[in-house]
N, CA, C and O atoms as a GROMACS GRO file, in nm:
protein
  560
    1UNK      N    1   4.729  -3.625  -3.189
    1UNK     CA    2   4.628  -3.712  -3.135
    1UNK      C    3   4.692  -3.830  -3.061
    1UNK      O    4   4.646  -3.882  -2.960
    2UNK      N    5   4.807  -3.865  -3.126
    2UNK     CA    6   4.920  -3.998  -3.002
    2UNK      C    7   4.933  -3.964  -2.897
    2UNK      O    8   4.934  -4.040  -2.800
    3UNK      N    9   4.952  -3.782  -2.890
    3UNK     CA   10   4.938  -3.754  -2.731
    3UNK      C   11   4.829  -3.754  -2.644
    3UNK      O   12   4.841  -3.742  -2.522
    4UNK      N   13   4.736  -3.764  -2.695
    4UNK     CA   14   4.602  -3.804  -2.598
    4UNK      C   15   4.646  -3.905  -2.537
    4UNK      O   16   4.682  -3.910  -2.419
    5UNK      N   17   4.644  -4.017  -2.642
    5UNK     CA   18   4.639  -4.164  -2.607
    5UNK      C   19   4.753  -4.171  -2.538
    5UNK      O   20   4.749  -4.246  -2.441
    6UNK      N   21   4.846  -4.120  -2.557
    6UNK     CA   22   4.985  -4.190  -2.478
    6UNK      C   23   4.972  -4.158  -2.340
    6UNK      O   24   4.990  -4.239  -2.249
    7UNK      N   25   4.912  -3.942  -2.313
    7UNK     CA   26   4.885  -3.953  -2.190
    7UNK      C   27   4.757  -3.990  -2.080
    7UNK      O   28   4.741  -3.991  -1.958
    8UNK      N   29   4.647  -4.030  -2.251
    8UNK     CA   30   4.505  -4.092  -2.051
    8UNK      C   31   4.510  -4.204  -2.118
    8UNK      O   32   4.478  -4.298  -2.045
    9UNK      N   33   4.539  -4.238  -2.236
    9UNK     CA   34   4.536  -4.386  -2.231
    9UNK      C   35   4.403  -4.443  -2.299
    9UNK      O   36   4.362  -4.559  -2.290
   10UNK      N   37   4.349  -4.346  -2.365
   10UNK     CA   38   4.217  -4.335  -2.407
   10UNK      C   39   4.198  -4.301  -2.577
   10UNK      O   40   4.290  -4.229  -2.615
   11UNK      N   41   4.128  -4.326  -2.656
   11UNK     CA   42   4.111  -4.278  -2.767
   11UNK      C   43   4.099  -4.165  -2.777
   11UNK      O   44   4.044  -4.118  -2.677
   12UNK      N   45   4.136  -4.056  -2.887
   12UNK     CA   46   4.070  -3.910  -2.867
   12UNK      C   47   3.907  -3.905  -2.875
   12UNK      O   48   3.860  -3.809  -2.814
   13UNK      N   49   3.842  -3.962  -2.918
   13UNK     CA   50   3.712  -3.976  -2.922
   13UNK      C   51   3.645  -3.972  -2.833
   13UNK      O   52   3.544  -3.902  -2.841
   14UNK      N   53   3.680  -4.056  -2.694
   14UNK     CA   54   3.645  -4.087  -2.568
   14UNK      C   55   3.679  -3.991  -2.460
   14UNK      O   56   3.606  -3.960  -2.366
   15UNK      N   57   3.807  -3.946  -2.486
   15UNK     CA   58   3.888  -3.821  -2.443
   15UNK      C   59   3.792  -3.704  -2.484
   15UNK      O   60   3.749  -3.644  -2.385
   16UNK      N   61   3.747  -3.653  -2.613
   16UNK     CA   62   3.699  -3.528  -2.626
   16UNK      C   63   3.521  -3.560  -2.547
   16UNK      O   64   3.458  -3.482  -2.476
   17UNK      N   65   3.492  -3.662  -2.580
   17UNK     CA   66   3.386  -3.652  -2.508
   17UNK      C   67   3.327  -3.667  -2.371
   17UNK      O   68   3.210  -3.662  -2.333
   18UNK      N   69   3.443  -3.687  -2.308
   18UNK     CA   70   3.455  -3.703  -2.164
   18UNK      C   71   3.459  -3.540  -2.131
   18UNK      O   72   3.368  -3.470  -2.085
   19UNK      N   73   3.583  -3.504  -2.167
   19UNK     CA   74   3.608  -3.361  -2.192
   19UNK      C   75   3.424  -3.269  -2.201
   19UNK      O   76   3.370  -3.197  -2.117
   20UNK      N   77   3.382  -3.310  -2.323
   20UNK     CA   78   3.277  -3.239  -2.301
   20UNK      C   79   3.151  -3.240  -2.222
   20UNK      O   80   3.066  -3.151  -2.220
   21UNK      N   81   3.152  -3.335  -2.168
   21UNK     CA   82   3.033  -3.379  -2.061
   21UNK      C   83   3.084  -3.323  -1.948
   21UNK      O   84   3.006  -3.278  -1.864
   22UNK      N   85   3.219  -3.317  -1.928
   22UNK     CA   86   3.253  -3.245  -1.791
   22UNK      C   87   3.202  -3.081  -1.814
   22UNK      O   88   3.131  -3.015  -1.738
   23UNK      N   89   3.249  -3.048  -1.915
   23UNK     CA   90   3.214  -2.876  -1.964
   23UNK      C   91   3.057  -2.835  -1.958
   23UNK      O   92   3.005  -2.724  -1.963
   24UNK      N   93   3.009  -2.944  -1.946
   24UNK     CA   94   2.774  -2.937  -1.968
   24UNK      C   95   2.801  -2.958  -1.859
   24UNK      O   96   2.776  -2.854  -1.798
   25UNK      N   97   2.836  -3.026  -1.796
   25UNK     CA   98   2.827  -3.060  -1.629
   25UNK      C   99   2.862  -2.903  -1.518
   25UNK      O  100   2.823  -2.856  -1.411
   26UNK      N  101   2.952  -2.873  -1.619
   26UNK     CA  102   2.988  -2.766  -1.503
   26UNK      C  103   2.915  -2.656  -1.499
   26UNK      O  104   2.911  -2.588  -1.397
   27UNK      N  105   2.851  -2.625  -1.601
   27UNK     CA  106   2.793  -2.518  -1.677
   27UNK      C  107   2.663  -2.512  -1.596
   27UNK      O  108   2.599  -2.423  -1.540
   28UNK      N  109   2.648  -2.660  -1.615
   28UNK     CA  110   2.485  -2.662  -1.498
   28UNK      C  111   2.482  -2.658  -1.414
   28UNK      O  112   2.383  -2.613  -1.355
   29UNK      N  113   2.622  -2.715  -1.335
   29UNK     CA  114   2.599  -2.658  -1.152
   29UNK      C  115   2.628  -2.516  -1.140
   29UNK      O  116   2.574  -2.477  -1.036
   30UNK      N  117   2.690  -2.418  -1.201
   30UNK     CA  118   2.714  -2.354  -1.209
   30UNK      C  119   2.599  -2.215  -1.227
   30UNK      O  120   2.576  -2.104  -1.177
   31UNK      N  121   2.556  -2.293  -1.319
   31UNK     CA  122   2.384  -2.174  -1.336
   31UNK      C  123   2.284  -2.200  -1.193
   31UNK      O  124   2.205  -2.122  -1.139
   32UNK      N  125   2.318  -2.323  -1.160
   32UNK     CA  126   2.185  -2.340  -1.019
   32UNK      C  127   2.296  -2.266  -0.921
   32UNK      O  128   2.257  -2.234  -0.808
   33UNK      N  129   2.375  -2.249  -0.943
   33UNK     CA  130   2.429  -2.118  -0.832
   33UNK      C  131   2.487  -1.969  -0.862
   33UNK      O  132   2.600  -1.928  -0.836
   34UNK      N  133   2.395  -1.911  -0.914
   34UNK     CA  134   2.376  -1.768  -0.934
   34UNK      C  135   2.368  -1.679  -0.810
   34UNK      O  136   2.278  -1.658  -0.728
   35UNK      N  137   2.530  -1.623  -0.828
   35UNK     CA  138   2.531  -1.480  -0.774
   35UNK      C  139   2.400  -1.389  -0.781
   35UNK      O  140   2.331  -1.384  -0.883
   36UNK      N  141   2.367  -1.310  -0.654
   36UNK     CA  142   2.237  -1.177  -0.658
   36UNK      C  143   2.286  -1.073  -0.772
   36UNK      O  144   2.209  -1.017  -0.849
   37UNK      N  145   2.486  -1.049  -0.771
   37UNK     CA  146   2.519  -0.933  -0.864
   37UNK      C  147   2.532  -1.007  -0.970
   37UNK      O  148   2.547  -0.922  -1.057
   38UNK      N  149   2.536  -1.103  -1.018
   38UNK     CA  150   2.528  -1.158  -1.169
   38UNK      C  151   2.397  -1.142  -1.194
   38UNK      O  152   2.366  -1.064  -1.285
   39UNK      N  153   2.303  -1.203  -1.130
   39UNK     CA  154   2.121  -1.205  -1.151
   39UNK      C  155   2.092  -0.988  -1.201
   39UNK      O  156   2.030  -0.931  -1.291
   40UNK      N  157   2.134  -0.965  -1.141
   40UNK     CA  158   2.080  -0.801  -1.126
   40UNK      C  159   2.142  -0.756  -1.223
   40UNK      O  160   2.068  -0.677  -1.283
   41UNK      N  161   2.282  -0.769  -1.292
   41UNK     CA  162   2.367  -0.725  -1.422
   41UNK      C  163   2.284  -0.770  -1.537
   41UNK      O  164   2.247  -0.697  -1.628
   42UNK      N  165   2.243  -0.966  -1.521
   42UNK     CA  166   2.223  -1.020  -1.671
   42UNK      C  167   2.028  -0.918  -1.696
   42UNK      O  168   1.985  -0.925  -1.811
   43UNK      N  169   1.979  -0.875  -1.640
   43UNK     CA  170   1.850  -0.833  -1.656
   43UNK      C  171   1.852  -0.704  -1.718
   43UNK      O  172   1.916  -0.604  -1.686
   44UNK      N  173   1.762  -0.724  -1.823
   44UNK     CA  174   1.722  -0.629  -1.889
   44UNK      C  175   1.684  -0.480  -1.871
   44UNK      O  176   1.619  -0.424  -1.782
   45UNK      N  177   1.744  -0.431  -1.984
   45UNK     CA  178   1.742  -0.248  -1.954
   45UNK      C  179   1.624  -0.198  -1.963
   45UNK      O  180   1.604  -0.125  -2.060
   46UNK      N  181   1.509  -0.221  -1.864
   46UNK     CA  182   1.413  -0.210  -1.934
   46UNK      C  183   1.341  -0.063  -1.867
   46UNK      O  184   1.229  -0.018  -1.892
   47UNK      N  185   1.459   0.000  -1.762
   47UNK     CA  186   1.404   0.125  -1.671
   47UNK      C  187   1.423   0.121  -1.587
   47UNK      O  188   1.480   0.205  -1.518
   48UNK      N  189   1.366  -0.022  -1.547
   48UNK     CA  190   1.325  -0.038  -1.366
   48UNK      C  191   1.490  -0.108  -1.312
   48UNK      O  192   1.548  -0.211  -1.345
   49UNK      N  193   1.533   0.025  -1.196
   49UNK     CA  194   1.616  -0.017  -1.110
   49UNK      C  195   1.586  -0.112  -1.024
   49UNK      O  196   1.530  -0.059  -0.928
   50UNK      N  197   1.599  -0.249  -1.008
   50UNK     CA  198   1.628  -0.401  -0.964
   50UNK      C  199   1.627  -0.307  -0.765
   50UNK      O  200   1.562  -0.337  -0.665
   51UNK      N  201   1.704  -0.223  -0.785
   51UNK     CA  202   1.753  -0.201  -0.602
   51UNK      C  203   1.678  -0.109  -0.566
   51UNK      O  204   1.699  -0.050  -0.460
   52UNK      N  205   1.570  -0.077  -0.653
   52UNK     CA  206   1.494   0.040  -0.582
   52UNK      C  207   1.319  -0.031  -0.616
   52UNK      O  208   1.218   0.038  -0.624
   53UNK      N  209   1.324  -0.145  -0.627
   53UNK     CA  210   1.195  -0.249  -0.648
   53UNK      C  211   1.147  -0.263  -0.531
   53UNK      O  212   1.026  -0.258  -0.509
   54UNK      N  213   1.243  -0.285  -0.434
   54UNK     CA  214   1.170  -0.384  -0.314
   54UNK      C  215   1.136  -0.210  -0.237
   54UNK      O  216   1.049  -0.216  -0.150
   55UNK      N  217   1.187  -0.084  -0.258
   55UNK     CA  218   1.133   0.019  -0.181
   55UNK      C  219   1.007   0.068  -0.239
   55UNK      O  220   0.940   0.127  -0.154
   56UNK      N  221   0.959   0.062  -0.341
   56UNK     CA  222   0.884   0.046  -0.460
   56UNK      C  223   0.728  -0.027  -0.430
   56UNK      O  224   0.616   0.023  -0.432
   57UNK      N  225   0.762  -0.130  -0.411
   57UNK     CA  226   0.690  -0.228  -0.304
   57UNK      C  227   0.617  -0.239  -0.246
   57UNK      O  228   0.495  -0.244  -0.260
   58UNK      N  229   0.728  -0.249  -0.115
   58UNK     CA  230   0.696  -0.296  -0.006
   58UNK      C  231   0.734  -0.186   0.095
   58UNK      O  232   0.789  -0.208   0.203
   59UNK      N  233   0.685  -0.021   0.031
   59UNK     CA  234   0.722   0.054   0.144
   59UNK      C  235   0.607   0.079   0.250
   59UNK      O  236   0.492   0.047   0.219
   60UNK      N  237   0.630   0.127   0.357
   60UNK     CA  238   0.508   0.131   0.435
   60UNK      C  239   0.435   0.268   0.412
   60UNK      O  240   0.488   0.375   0.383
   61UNK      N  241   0.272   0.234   0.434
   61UNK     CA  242   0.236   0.325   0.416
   61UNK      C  243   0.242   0.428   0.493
   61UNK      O  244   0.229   0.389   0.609
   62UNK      N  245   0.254   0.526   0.488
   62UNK     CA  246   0.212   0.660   0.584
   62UNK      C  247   0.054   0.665   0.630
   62UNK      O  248  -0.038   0.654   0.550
   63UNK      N  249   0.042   0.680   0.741
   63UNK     CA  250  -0.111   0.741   0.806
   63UNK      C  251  -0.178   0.802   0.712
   63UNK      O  252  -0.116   0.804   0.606
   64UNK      N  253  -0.326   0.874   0.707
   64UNK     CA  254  -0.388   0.951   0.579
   64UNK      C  255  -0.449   1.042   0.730
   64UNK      O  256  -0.496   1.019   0.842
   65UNK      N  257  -0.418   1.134   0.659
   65UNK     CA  258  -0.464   1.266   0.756
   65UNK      C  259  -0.632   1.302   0.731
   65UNK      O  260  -0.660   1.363   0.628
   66UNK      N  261  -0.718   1.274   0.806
   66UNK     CA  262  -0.815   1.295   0.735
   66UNK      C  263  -0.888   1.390   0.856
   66UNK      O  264  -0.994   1.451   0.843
   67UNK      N  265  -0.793   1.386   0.988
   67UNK     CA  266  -0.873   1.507   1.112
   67UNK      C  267  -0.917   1.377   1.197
   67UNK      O  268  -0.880   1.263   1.167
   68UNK      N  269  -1.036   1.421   1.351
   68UNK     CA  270  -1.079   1.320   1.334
   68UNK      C  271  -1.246   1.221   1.316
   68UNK      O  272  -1.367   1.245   1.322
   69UNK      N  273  -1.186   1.145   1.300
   69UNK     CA  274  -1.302   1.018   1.199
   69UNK      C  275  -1.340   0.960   1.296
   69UNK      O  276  -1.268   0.900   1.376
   70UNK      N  277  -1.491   0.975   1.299
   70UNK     CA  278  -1.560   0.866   1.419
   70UNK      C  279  -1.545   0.741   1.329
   70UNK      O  280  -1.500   0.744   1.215
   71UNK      N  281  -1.597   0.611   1.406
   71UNK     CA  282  -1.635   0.499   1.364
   71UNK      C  283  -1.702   0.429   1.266
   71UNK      O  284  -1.682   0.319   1.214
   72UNK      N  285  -1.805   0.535   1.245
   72UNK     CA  286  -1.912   0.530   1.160
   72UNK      C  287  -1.877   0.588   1.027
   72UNK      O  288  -1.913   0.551   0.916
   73UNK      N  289  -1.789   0.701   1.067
   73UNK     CA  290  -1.780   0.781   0.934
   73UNK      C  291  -1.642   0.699   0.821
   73UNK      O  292  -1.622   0.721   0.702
   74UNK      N  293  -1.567   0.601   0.918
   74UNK     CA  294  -1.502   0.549   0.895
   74UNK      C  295  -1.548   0.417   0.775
   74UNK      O  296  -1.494   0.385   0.669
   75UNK      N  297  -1.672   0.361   0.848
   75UNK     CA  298  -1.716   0.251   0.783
   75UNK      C  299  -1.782   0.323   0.606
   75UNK      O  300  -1.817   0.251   0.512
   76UNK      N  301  -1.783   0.462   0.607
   76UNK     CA  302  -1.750   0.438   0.462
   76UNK      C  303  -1.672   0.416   0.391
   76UNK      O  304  -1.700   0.447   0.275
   77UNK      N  305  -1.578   0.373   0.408
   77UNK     CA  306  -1.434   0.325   0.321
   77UNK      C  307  -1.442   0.198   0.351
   77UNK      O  308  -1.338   0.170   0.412
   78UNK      N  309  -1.504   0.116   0.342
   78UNK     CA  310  -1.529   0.021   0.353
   78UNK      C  311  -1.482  -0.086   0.221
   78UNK      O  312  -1.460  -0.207   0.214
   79UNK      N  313  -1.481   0.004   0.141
   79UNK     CA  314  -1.491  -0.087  -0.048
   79UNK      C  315  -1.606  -0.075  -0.060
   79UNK      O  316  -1.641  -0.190  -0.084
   80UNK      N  317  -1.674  -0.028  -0.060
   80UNK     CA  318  -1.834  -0.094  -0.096
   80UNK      C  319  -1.856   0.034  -0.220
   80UNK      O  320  -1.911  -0.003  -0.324
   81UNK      N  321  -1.820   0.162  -0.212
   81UNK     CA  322  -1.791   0.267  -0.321
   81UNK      C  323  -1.681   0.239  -0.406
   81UNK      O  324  -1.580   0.229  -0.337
   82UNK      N  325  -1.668   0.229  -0.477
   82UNK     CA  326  -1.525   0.188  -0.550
   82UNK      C  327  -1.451   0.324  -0.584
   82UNK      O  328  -1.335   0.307  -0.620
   83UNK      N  329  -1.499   0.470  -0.581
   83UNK     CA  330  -1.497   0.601  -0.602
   83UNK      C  331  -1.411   0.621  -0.482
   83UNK      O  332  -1.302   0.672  -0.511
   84UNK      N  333  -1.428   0.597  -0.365
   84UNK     CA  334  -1.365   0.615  -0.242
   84UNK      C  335  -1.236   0.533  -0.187
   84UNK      O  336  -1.240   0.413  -0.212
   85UNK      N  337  -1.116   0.582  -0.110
   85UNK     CA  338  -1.018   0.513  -0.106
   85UNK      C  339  -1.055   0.385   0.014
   85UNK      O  340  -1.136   0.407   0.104
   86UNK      N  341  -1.007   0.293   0.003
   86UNK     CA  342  -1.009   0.157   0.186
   86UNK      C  343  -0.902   0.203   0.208
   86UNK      O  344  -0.801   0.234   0.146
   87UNK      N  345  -0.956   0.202   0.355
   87UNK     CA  346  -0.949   0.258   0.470
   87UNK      C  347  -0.926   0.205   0.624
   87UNK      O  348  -1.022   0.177   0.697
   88UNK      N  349  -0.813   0.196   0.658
   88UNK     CA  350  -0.836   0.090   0.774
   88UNK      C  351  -0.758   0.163   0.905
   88UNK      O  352  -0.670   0.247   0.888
   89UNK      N  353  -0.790   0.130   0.998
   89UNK     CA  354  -0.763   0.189   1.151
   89UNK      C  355  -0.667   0.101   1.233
   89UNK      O  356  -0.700  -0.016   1.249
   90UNK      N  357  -0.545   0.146   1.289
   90UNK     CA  358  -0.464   0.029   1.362
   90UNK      C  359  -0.401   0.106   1.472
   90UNK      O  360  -0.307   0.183   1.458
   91UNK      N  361  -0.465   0.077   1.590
   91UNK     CA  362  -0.459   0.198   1.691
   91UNK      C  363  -0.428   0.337   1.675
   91UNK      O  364  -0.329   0.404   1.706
   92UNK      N  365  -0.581   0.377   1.596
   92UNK     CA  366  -0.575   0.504   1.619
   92UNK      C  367  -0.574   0.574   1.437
   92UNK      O  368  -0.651   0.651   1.380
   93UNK      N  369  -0.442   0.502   1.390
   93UNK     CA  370  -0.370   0.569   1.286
   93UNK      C  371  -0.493   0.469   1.165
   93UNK      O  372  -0.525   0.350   1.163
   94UNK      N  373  -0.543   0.609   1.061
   94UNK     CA  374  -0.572   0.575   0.944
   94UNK      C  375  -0.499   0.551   0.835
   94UNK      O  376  -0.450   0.647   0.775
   95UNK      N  377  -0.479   0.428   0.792
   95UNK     CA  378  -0.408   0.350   0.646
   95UNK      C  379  -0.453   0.335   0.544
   95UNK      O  380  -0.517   0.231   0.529
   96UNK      N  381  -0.443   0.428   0.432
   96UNK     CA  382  -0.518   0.412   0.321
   96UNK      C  383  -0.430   0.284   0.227
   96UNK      O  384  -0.326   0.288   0.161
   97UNK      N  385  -0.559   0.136   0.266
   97UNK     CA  386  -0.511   0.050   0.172
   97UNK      C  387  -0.603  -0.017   0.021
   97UNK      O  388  -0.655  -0.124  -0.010
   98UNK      N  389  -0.584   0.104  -0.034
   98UNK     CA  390  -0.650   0.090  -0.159
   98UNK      C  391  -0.549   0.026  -0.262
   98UNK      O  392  -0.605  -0.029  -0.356
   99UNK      N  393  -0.429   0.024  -0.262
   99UNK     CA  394  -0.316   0.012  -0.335
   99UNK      C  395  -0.335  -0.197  -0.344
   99UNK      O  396  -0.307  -0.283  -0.428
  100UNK      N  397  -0.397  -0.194  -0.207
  100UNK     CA  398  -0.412  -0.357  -0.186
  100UNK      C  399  -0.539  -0.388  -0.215
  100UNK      O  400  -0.580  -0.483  -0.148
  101UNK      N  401  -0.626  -0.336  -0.300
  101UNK     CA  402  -0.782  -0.356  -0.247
  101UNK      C  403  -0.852  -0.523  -0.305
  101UNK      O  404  -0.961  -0.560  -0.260
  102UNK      N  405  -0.775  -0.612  -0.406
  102UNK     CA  406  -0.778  -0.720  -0.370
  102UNK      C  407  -0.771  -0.777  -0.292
  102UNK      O  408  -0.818  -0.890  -0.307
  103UNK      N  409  -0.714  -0.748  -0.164
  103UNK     CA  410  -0.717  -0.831  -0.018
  103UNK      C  411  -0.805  -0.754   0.036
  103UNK      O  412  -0.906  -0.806   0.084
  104UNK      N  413  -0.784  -0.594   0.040
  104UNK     CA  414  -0.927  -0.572   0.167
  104UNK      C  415  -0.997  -0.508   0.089
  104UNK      O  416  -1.064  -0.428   0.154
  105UNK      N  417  -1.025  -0.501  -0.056
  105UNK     CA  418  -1.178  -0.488  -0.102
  105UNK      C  419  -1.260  -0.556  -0.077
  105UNK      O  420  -1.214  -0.631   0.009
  106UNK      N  421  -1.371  -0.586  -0.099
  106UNK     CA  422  -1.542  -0.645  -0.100
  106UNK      C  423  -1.455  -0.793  -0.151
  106UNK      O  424  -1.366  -0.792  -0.236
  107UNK      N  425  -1.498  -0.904  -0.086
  107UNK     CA  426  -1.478  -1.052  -0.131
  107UNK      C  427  -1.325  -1.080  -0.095
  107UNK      O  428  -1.305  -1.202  -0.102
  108UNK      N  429  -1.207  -1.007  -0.058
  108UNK     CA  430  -1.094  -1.028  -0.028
  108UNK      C  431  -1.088  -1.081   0.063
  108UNK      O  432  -1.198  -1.112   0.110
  109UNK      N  433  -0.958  -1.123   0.146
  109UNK     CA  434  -0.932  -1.216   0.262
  109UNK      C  435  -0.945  -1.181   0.346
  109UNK      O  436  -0.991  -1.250   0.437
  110UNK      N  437  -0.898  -1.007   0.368
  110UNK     CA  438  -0.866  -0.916   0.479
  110UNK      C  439  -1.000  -0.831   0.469
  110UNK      O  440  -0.999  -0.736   0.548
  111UNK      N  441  -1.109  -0.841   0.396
  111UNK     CA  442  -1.259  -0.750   0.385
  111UNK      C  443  -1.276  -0.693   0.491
  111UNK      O  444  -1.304  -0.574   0.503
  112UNK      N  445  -1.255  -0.807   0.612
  112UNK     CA  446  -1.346  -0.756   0.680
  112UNK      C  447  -1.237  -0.641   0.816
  112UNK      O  448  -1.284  -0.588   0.917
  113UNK      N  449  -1.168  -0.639   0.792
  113UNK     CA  450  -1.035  -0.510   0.814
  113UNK      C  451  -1.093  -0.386   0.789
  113UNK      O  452  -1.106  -0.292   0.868
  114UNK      N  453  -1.138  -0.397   0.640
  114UNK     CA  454  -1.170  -0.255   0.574
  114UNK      C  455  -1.239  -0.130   0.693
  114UNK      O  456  -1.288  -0.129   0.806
  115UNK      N  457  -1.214  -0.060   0.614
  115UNK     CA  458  -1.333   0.069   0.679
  115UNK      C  459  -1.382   0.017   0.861
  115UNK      O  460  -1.497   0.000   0.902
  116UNK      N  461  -1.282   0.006   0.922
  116UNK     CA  462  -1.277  -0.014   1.090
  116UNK      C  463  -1.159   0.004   1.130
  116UNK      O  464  -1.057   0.019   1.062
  117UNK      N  465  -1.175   0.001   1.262
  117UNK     CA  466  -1.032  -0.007   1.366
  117UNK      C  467  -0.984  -0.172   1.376
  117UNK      O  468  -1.065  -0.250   1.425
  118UNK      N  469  -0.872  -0.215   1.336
  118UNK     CA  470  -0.837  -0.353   1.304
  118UNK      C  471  -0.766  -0.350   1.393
  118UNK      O  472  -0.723  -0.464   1.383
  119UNK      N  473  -0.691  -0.291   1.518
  119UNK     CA  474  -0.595  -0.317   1.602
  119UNK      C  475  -0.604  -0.467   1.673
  119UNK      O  476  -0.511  -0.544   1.693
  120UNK      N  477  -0.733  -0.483   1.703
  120UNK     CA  478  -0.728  -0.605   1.832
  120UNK      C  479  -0.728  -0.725   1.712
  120UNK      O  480  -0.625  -0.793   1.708
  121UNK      N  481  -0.838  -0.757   1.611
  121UNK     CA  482  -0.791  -0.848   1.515
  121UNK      C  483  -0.653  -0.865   1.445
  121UNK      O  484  -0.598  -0.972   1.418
  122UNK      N  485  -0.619  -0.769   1.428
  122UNK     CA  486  -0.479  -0.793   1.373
  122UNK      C  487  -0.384  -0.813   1.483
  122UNK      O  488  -0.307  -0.905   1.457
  123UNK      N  489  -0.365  -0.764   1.587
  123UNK     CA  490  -0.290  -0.807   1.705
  123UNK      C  491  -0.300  -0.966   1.737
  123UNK      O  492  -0.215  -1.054   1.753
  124UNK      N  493  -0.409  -0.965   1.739
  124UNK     CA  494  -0.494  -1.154   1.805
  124UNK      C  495  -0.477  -1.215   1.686
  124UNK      O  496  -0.445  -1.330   1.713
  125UNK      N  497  -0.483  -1.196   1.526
  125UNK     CA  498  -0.482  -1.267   1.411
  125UNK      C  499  -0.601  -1.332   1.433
  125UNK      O  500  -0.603  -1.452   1.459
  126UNK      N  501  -0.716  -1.255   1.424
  126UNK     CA  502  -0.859  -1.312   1.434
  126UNK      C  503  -0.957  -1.256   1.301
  126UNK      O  504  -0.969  -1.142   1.256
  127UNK      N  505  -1.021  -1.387   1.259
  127UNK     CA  506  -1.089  -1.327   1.167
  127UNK      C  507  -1.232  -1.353   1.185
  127UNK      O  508  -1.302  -1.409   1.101
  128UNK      N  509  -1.267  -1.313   1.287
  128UNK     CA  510  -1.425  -1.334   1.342
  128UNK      C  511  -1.497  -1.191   1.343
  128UNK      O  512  -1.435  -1.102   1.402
  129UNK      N  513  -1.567  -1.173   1.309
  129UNK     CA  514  -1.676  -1.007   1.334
  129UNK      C  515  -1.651  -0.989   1.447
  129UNK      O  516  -1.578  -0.892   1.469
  130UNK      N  517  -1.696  -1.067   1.559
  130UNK     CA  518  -1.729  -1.075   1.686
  130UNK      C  519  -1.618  -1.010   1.766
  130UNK      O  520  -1.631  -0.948   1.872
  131UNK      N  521  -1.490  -1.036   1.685
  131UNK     CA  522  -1.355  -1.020   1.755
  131UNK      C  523  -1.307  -0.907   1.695
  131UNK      O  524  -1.184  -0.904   1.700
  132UNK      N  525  -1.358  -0.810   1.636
  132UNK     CA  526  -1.306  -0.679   1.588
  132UNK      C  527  -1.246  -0.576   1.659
  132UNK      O  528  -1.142  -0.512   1.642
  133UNK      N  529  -1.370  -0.575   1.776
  133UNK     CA  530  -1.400  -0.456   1.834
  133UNK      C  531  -1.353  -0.505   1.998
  133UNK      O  532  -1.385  -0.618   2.034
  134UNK      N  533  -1.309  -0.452   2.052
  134UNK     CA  534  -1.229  -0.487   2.189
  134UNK      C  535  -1.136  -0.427   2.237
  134UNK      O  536  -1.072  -0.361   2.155
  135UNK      N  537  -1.099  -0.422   2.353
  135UNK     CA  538  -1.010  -0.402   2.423
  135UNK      C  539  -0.862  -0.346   2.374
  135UNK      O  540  -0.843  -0.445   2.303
  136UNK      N  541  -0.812  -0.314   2.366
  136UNK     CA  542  -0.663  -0.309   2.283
  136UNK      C  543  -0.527  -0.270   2.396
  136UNK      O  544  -0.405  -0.279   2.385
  137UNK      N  545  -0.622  -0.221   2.514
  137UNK     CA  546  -0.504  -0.127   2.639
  137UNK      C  547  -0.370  -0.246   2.647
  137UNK      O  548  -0.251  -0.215   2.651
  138UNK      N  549  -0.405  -0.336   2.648
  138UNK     CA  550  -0.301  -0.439   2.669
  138UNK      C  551  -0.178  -0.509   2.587
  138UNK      O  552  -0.079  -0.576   2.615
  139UNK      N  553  -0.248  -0.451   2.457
  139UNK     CA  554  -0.186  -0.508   2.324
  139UNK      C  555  -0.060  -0.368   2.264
  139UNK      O  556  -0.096  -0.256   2.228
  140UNK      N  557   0.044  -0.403   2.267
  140UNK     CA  558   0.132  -0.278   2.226
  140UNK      C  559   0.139  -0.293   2.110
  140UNK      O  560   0.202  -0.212   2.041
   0.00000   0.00000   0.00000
């Protein structure tokens, strides 16, 4: 313990606890900067592959082959059956988004998407009735 003091000049007391505040100190900057491969190792075995989540997701949907669907016959997928899949149109191509039907079911944000052709609203980011139905030749 003379060698503490002889070399910082400090009590051991003051010494070990300096010592240990540096060791909490480091520990904590250290956790607010977490590696992605440390985060993905320390998580639990619980099945779910971490690298196959975000394909899992957020994959896109495929078209739904259904032949073709006038306008009308379309607006039954609307949500309004809960038996039936939503259904939405984006030049041309039918998207079955039932998987989301909190956003474009009945009362969701995107409702009024459902069971129609959404190309020109979703192109324009319009959420007016009025603005559903339009033009699209111009919009790629």
């Amino acid at each position: 313990m003379e060698a503490i003091t002889d070399y910082t000049g400090r009590n051991p007391t003051a010494f070990f606890t300096i010592l240990a505040i540096m060791v909490v100190a480091y520990k904590m900057v250290c956790g607010l900067f977490v590696s992605p491969e440390d985060y993905n190792n320390s998580l639990p075995n619980s099945g779910v592959n971490p690298n196959n989540v975000s394909a899992q997701y957020f994959q896109v949907a495929e078209p739904v082959q259904l032949g073709d669907v006038t306008e009308e016959e379309l607006r039954a997928y609307d949500g309004s059956d809960p038996c039936k899949p939503l259904l939405m149109a984006i030049k041309g191509q039918i998207y079955d988004v039932s998987p989301s039907r909190m956003f474009y079911g009945p009362g969701g944000p995107y409702a009024i998407f459902s069971g129609r052709d959404a190309s020109r609203a979703l192109a324009l980011l319009l959420f007016d009735p009025q603005e559903l139905t339009g033009n699209v030749k111009r919009i790629e």
